[in-house]
C-alpha beads as a LAMMPS data file, in Angstrom:
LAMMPS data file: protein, C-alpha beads

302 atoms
301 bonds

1 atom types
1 bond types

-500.0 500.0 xlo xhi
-500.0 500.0 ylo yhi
-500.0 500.0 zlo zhi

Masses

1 110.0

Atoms # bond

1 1 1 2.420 32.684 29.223
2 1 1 2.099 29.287 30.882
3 1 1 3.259 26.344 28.235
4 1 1 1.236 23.307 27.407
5 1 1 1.412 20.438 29.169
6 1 1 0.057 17.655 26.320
7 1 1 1.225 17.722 22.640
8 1 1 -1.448 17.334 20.564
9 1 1 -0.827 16.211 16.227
10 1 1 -2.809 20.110 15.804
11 1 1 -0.050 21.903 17.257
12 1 1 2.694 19.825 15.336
13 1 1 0.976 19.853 12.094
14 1 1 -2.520 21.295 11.557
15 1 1 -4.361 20.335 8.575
16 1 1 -7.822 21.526 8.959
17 1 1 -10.812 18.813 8.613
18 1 1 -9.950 15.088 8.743
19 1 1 -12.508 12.480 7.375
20 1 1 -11.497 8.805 7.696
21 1 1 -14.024 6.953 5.905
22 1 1 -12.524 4.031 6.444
23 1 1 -9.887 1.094 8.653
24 1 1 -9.150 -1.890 7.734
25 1 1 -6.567 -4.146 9.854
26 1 1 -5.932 -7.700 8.876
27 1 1 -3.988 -9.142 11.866
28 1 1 -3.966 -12.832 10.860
29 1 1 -2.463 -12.065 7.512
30 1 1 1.067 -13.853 7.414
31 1 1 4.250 -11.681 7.473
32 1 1 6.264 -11.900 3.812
33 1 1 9.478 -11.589 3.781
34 1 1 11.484 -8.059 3.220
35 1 1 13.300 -9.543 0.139
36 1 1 9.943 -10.110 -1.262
37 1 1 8.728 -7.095 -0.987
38 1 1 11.559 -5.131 -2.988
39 1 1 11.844 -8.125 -5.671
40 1 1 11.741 -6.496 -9.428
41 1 1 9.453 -7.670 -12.081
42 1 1 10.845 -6.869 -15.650
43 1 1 8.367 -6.800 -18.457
44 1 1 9.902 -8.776 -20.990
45 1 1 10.060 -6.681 -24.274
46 1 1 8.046 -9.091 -26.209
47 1 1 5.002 -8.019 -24.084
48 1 1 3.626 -4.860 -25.552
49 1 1 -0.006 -4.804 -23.541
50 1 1 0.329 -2.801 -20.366
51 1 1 -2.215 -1.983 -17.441
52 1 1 -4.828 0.925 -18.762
53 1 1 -4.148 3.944 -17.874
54 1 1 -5.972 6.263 -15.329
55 1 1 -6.777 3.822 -13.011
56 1 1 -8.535 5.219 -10.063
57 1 1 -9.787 2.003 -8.150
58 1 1 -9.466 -1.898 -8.127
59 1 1 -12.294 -3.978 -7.385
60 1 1 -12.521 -7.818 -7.366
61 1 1 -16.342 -8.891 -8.143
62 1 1 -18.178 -11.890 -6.329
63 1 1 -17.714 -14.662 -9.430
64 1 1 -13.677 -14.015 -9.298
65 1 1 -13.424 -13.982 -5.033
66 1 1 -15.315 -17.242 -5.570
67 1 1 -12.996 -18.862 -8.044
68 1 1 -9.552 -17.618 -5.842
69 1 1 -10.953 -19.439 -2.950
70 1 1 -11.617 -22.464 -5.125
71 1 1 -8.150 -22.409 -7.626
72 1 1 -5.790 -19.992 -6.287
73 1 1 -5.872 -20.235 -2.350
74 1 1 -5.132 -19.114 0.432
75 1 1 -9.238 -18.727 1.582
76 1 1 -9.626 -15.184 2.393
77 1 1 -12.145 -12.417 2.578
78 1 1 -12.941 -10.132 -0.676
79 1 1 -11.264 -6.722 1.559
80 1 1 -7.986 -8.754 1.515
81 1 1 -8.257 -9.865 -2.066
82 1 1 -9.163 -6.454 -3.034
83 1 1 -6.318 -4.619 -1.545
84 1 1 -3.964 -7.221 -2.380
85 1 1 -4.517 -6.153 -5.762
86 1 1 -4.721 -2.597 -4.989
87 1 1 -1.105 -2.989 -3.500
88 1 1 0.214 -4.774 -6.826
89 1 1 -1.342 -2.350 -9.671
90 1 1 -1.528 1.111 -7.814
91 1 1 1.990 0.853 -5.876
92 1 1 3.815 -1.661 -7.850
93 1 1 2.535 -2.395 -11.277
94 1 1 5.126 -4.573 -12.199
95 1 1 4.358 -7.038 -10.215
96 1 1 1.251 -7.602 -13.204
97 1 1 2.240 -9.056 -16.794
98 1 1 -0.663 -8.378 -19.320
99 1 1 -0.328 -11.141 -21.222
100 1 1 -3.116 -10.599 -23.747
101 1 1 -6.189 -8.215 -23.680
102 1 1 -7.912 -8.335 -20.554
103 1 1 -5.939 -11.670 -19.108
104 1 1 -2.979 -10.759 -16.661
105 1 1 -0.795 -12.829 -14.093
106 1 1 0.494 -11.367 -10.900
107 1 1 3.478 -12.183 -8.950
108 1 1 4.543 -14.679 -12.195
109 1 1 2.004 -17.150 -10.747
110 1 1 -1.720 -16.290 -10.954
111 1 1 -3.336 -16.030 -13.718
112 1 1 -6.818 -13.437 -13.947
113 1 1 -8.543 -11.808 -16.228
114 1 1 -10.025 -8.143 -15.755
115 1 1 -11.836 -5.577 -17.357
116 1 1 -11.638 -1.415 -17.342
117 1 1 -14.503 0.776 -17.237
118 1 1 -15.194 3.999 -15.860
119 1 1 -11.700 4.042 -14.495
120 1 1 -11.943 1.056 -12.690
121 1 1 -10.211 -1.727 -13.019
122 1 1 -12.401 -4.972 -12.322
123 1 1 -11.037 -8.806 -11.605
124 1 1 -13.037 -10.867 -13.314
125 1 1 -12.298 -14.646 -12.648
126 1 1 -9.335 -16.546 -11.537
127 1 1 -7.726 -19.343 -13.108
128 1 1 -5.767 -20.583 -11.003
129 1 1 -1.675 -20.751 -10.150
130 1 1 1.056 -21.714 -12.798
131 1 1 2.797 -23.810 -10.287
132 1 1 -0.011 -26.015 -9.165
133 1 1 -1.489 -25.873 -13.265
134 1 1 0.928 -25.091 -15.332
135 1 1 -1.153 -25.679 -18.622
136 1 1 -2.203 -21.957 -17.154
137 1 1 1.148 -21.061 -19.499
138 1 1 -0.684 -21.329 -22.317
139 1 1 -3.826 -19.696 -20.830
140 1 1 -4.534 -17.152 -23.969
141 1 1 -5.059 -20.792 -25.988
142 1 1 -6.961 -22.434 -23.538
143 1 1 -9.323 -19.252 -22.934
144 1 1 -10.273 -19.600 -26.937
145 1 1 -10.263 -23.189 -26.587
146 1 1 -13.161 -22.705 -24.224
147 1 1 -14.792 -19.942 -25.875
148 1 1 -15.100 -22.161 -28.794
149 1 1 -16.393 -25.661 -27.852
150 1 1 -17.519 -24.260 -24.649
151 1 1 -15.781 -26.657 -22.570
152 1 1 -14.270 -26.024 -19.376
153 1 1 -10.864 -27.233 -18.274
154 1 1 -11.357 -28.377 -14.560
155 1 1 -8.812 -25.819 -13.047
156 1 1 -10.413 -26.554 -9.532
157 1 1 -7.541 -27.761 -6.536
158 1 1 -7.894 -29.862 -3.728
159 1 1 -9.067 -27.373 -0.650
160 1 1 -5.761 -29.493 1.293
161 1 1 -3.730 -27.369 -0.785
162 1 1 -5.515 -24.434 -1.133
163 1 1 -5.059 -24.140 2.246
164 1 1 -1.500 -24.430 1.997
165 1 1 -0.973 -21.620 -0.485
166 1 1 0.921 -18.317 0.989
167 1 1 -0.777 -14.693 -0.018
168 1 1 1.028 -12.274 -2.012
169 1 1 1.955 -8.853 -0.761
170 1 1 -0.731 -7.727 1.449
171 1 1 -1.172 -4.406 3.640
172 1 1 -1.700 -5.397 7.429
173 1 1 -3.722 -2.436 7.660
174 1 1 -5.944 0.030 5.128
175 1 1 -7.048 3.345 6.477
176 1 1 -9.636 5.457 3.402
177 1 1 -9.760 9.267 4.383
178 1 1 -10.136 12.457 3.018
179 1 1 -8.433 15.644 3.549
180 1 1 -9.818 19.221 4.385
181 1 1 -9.347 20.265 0.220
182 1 1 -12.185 16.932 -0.151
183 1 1 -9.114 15.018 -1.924
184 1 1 -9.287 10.912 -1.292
185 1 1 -6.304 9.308 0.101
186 1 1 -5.361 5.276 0.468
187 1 1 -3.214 4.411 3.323
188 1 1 -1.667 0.953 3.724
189 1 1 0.414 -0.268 5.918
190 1 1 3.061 -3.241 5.276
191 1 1 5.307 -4.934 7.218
192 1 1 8.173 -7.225 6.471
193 1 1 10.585 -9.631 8.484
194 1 1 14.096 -9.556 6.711
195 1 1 15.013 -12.996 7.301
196 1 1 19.011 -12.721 6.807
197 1 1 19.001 -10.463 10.327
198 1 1 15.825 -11.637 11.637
199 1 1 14.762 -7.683 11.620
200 1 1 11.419 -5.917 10.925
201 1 1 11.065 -3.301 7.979
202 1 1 7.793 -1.158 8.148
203 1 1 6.139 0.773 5.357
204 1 1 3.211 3.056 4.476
205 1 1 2.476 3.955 1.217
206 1 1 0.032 7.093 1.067
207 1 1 -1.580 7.009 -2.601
208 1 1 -3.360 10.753 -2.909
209 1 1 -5.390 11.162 -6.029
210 1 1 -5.673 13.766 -8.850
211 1 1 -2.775 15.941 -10.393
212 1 1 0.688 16.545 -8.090
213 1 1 -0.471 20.487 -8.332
214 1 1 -3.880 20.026 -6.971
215 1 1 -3.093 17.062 -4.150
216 1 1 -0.282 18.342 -2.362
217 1 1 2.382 21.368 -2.659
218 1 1 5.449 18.879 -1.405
219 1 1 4.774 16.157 -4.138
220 1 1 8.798 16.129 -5.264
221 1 1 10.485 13.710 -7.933
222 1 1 10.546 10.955 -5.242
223 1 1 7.009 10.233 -5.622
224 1 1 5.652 7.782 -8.414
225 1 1 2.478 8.642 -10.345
226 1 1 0.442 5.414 -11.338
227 1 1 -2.826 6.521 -13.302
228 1 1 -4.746 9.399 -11.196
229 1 1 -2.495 8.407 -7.963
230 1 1 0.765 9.757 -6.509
231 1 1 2.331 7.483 -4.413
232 1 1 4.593 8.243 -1.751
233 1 1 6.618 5.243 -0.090
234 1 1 7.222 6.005 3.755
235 1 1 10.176 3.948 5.118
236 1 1 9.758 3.868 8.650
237 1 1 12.867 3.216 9.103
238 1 1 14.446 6.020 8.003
239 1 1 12.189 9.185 8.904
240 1 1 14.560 11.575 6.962
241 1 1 14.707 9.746 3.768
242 1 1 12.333 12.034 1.670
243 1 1 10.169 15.490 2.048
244 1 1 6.855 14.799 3.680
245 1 1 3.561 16.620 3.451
246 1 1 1.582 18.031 6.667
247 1 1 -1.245 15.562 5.809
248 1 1 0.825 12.791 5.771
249 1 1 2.902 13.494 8.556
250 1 1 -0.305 14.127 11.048
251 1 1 -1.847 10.895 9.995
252 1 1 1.512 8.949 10.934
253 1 1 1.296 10.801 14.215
254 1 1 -2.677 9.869 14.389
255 1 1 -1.106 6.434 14.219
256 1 1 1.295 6.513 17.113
257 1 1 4.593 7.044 14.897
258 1 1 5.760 9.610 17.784
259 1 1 9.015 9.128 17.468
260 1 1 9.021 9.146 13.772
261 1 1 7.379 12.289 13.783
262 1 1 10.022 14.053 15.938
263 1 1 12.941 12.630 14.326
264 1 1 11.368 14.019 10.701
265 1 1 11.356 17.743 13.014
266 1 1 14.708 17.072 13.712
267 1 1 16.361 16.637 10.673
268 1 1 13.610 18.233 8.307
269 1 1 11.987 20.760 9.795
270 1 1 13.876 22.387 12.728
271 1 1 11.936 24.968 12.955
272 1 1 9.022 23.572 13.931
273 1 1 10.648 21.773 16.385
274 1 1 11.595 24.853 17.880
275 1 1 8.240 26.631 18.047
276 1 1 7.010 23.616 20.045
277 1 1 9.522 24.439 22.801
278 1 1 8.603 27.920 22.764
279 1 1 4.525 26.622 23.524
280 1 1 5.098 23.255 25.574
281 1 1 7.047 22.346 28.718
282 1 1 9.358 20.077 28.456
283 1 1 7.657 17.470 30.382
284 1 1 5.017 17.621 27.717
285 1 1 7.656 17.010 24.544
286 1 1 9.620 14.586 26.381
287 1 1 6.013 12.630 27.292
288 1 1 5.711 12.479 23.799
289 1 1 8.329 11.092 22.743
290 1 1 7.795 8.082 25.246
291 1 1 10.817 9.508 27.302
292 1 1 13.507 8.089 24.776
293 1 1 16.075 9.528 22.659
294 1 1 15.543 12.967 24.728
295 1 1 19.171 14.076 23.849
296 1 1 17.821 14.615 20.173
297 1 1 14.866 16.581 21.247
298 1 1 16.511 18.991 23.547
299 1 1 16.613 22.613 22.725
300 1 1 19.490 23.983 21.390
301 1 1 21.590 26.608 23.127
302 1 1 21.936 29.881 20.407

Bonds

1 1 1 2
2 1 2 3
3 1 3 4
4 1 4 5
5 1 5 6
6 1 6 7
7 1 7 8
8 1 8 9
9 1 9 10
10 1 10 11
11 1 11 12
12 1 12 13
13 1 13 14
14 1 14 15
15 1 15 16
16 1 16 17
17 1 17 18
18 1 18 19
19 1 19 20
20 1 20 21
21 1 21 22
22 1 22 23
23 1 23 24
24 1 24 25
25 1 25 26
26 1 26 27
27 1 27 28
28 1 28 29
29 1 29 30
30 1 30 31
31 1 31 32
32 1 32 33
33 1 33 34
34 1 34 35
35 1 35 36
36 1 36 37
37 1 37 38
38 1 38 39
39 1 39 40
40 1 40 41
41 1 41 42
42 1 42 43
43 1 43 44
44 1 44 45
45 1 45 46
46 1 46 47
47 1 47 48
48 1 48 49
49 1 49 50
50 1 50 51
51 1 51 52
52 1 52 53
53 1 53 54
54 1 54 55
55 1 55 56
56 1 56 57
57 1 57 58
58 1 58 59
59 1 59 60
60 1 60 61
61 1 61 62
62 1 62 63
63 1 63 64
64 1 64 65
65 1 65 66
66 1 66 67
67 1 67 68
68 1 68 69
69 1 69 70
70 1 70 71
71 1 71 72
72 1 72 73
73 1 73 74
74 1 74 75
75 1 75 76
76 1 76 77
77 1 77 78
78 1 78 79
79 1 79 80
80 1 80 81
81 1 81 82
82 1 82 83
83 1 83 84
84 1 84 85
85 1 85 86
86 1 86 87
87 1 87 88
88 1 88 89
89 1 89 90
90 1 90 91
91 1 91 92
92 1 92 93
93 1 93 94
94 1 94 95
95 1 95 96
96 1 96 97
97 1 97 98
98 1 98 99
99 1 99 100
100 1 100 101
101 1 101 102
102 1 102 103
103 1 103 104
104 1 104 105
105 1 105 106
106 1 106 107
107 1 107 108
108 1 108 109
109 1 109 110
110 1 110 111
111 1 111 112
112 1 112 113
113 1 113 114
114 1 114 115
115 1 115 116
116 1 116 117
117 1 117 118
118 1 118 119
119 1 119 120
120 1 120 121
121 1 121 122
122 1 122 123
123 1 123 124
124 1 124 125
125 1 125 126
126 1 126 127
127 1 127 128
128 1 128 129
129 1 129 130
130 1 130 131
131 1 131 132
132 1 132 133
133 1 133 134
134 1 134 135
135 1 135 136
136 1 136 137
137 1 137 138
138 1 138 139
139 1 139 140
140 1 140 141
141 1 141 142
142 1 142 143
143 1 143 144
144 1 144 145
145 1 145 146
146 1 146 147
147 1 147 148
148 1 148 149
149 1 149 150
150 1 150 151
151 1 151 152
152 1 152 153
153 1 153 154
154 1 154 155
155 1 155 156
156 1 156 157
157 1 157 158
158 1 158 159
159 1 159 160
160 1 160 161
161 1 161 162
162 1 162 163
163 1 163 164
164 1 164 165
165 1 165 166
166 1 166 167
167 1 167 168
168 1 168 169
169 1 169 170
170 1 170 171
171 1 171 172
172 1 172 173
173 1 173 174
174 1 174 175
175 1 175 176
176 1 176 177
177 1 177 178
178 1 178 179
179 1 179 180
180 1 180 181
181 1 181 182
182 1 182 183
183 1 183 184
184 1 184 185
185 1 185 186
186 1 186 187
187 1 187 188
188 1 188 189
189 1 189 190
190 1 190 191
191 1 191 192
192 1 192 193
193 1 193 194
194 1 194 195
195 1 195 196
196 1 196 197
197 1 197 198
198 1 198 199
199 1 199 200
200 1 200 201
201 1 201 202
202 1 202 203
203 1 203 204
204 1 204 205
205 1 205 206
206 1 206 207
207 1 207 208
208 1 208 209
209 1 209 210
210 1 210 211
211 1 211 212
212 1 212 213
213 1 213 214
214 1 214 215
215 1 215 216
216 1 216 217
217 1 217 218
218 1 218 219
219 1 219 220
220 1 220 221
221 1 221 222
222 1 222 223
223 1 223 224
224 1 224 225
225 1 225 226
226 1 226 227
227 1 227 228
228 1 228 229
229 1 229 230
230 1 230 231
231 1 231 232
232 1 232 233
233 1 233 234
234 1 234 235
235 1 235 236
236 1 236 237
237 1 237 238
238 1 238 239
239 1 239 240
240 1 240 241
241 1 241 242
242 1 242 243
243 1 243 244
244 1 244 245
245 1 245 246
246 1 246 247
247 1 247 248
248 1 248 249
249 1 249 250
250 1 250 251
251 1 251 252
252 1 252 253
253 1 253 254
254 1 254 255
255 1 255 256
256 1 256 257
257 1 257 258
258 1 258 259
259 1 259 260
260 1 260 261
261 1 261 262
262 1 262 263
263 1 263 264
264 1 264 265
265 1 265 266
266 1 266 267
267 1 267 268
268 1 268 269
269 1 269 270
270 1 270 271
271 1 271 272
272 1 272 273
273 1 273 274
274 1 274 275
275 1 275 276
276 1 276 277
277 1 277 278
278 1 278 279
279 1 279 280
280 1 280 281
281 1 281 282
282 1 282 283
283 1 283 284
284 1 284 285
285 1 285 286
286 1 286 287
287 1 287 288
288 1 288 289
289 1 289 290
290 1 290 291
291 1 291 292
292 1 292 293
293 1 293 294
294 1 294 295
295 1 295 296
296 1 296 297
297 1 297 298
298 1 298 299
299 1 299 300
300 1 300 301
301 1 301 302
């Protein structure tokens, strides 16, 4: 039997019918830095309120997109501002204090209030940043102060230095699909500069919802379960790190992560790896893995 000559992500890792709904890429959006990324947020003890639980989406409405571009800053779209806050409650809740019912601050600097219905958590409004207002410490009082003489505190800022406000964590990219069992998946895509080596870090984090039983038969202890999603943290760097799913390891390769993909075989799942010598040349396997690091790929000798 003649072997292929083109490797194709269905004969690595089929996974039946693939709906991407939707891709997002933000290529303007600034790089943050890799220390950033893995800082800790402690809840202080003397904050009982937490995020609700069972939160399935994240949605920023028109009046609060309207006050970030006007108190918080940088100006950017509402798909930004929306998975910005996607990224900080579904994959790292921490980043969020609640600080009272319904009035949170990300990132210890700005301040919002939200509201959950339906399993959706909703931004509301912006005040503003704690550095730039810092009145905004005391924003539970100065909410009822406004409530009651309704008054409004001017929390507006100068567009100069709106403009010269950084963003918090932000994906570069979003990709929306569903998998052939009809379950919704969120895929974003970070990366960081680590600016003590001048080096890049790149991450996905694949957020699959409903229960670990019904989403995926590799979900280990690894993964982290935030409301109705399991999140899985992909460190590009370091393809062998944890067990991967077929789903997950065929949209990588959808993505161009080639190399990734056959360094996972190596390591992970040998096997595989060895059927695809048995049914493609090895023209074909080396094409695919852009000619480098053949020595890895190579068949070994029984």
């Amino acid at each position: 039997m003649d072997k292929k000559s083109v490797v194709k992500m269905e004969d690595l890792y089929p996974v039946g019918d693939l709906q991407i709904t939707k891709g997002i890429s933000f290529l303007n959006v600034p790089k943050n830095e890799y220390s950033t990324l893995l800082k800790k947020y402690p809840v202080p003890g003397f904050y009982d309120l937490k995020l609700p639980k069972g939160i399935i989406d994240v949605k920023v409405d028109s009046h609060a997109f309207e006050r970030w571009n006007q108190r918080v800053g940088p100006i950017t779209t509402d798909e930004i501002l929306t998975n910005i806050f996607r990224v900080a409650i579904l994959i790292n809740p921490n980043r969020v204090r609640v600080l009272d019912r319904g009035l949170a601050i990300l990132d210890e600097e700005v301040v919002f209030s939200f509201e959950f219905e339906d399993s959706i958590l909703k931004v509301t409004t912006f005040f503003g940043r704690i550095s730039l207002k810092p009145l905004l410490l005391n924003v539970d009082t100065l909410r009822r102060y406004n409530q009651r003489y309704s008054e409004e505190v001017d929390l507006s800022i100068d567009s100069e230095v709106i403009n010269q406000q950084g963003l918090p964590i932000v994906p570069s990219s979003v990709i929306e699909f569903v998998d052939s069992n009809n379950i919704p998946h969120l895929l974003f895509y970070i990366q960081n500069i680590d600016t003590t080596n001048n080096s890049k870090r790149n991450f996905f984090y694949d957020l699959v919802i409903g229960s670990i039983e019904e989403s995926t038969d590799d979900a280990n202890d690894s993964d982290d379960v935030i409301g109705e999603w399991i999140i899985k943290e992909i460190d590009m760097s370091h393809p062998t790190r944890y067990n991967l799913s077929d789903i997950q390891l065929h949209v990588l390769g959808l993505l161009g992560n080639n190399q990734f993909l056959l360094r996972y075989m190596v390591k992970k799942d040998p096997e595989r790896l060895e059927k695809l010598h048995e049914t493609h040349s090895r023209t074909a396997i080396r094409r695919y893995a852009g000619n480098k690091n053949w020595n890895i790929l190579q068949k070994k000798e029984k």
